[in-house]
N, C-alpha and C positions, 0 to 999 in steps of 0.2 A: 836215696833216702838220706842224701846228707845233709844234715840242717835242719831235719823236721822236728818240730814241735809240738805235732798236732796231737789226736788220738787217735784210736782205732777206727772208728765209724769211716772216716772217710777213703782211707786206705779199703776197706769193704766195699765200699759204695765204689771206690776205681777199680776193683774186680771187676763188681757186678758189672758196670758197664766196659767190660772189655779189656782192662788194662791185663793184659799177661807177662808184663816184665819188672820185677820187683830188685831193683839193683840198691844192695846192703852194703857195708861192712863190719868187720868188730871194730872199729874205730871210729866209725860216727854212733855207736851208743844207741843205733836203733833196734837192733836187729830183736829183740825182747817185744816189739810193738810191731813189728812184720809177723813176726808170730804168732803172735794174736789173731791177729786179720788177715792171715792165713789159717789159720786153727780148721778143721774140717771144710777145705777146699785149696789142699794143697795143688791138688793137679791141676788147678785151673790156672796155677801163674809156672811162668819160668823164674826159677829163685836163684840170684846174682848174688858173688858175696865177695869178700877179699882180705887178703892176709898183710898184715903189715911187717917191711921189710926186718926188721927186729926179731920175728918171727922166722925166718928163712932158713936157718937149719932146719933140716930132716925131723926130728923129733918136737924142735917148740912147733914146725907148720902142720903138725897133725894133732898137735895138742890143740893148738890156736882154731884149729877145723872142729875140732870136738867140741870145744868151747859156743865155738858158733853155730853146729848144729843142736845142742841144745839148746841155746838163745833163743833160734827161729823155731821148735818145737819139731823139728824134722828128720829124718835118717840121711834125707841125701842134699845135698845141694846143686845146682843145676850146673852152673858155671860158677868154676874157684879161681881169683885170678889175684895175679901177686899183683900190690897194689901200686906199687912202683921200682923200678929196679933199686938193688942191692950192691952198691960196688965195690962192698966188704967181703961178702961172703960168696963166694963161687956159686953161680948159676945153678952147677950139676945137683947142688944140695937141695935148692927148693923144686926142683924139675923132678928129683927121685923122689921125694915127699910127693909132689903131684900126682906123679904114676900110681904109687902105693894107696892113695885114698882113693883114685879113680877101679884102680882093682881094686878093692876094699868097698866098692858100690858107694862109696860115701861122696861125693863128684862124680859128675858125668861128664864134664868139660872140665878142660884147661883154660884157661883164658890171662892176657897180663893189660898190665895200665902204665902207660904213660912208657912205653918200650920204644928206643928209636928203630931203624932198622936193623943196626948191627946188632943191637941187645935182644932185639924180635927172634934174627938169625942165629945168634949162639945160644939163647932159651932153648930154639925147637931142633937144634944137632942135637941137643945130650938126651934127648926125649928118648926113648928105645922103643914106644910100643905107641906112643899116645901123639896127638899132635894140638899145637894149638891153636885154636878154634876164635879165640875174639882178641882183640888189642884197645881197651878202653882211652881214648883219647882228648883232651882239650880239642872242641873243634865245634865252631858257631859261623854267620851268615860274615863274621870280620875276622876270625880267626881263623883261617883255613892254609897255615902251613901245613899240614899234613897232606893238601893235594899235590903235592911235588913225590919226591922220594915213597915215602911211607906210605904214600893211599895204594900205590903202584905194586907197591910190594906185600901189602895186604890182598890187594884183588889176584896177584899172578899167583898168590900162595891160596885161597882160597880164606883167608882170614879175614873176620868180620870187623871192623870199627865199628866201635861201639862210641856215640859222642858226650863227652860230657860237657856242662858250663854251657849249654846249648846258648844261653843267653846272656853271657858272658858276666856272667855274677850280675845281673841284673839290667834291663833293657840303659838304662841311665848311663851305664859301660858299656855298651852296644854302639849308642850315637857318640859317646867320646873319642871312637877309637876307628869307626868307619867312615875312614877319609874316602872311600870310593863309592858312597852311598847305598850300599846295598840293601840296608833297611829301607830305603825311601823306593829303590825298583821293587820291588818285594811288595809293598804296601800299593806300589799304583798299578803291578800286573793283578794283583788280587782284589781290588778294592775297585775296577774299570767299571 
C-alpha cells in the first residue's frame, strides 16, 4: 500500500475478489484507509505491516504497534516486520519488542525487509521463543540479486520472500534496466 492514493471501495472490491494479502506500513500514511476496508472482514485478508527503524527500541516498537493497530482498526496484526535494518541500535532490542507483542497476541509473525543474510541470521539467534517467518525484499523479472545468497538461505531456513517493487517502480524502469530481455521472453511465452 505504498503510494496509494485511492479510496476505500476498491481496496474492498480486491477483497471481494480474492486479494488476502494487505501489505501496510505506519510510514506510508495508509494504514487509516486499510482500515476502513478491512472494517467488518478482517478475517478474510492476511494484514502486513512495518515499523520504522527510528522505532527499534523495545518501548518506541510497541508503542509504534499500538499506534498501527489502532490505525488499521484491529487487535492483531498478521505479520510485523522491521522495515529495514537498524545499524544503530542492537538487533536484540527490536527482536525482544517482537517477541513481547507476539506473546501479547498483538502479532502473529515476525517478519523483516530488506535484511541481508548476515542481518537475517543475527535477527533470528537473539529470537528465544519466535522465529522469523518472512524477509520483504526488492525483487522483479530484472532485479533478481536475491537468487544467489539470500533466496538460498531463505528456502533452507524455511523463510518466505516476500517481493516488493515487483515492477521496478514502474514497467518504463523494467525495459531501462533489463539488458537480458526478460520482459520480452515473458511476453512471447505467454502471449504464443
Amino acid at each position: 500500500m505504498w503510494n496509494y492514493s485511492g479510496c476505500v471501495e476498491p481496496l474492498r472490491a480486491a477483497i471481494e475478489y480474492g486479494a488476502c494479502l494487505i501489505d501496510t506500513a505506519g510510514a506510508y500514511g495508509t494504514e487509516e484507509i486499510v482500515g476502513q476496508a478491512i472494517e467488518g472482514q478482517r478475517d478474510r485478508v492476511f494484514l502486513a505491516s512495518k515499523v520504522l527503524p527510528r522505532n527499534f527500541r523495545q518501548r518506541d516498537l510497541i508503542a509504534a504497534a499500538a499506534r498501527s493497530l489502532r490505525r488499521l482498526g484491529t487487535d492483531h496484526i498478521d505479520l510485523y516486520q522491521l522495515h529495514w535494518p537498524n545499524l544503530t541500535i542492537p538487533i536484540e532490542e527490536p527482536m525482544r519488542g517482537m517477541e513481547k507483542l507476539v506473546d501479547e497476541g498483538k502479532v502473529r509473525f515476525i517478519g523483516v525487509s530488506k535484511f541481508s543474510v548476515r542481518e537475517l541470521m543475527n535477527a533470528q539467534a537473539v529470537l528465544a521463543k519466535q522465529r522469523i517467518v518472512a524477509n520483504q525484499v526488492r525483487y522483479s523479472l530484472v532485479e533478481r540479486t536475491i537468487e544467489g545468497v539470500l533466496l538460498q538461505c531463505c528456502q533452507k531456513n524455511g523463510i518466505t520472500v516476500i517481493a516488493y517493487s515487483l515492477t521496478a517502480m514502474g514497467l518504463g524502469n523494467n525495459r531501462a534496466v533489463d539488458s537480458d530481455g526478460a520482459l520480452h521472453k515473458v511476453a512471447e511465452t505467454c502471449f504464443k
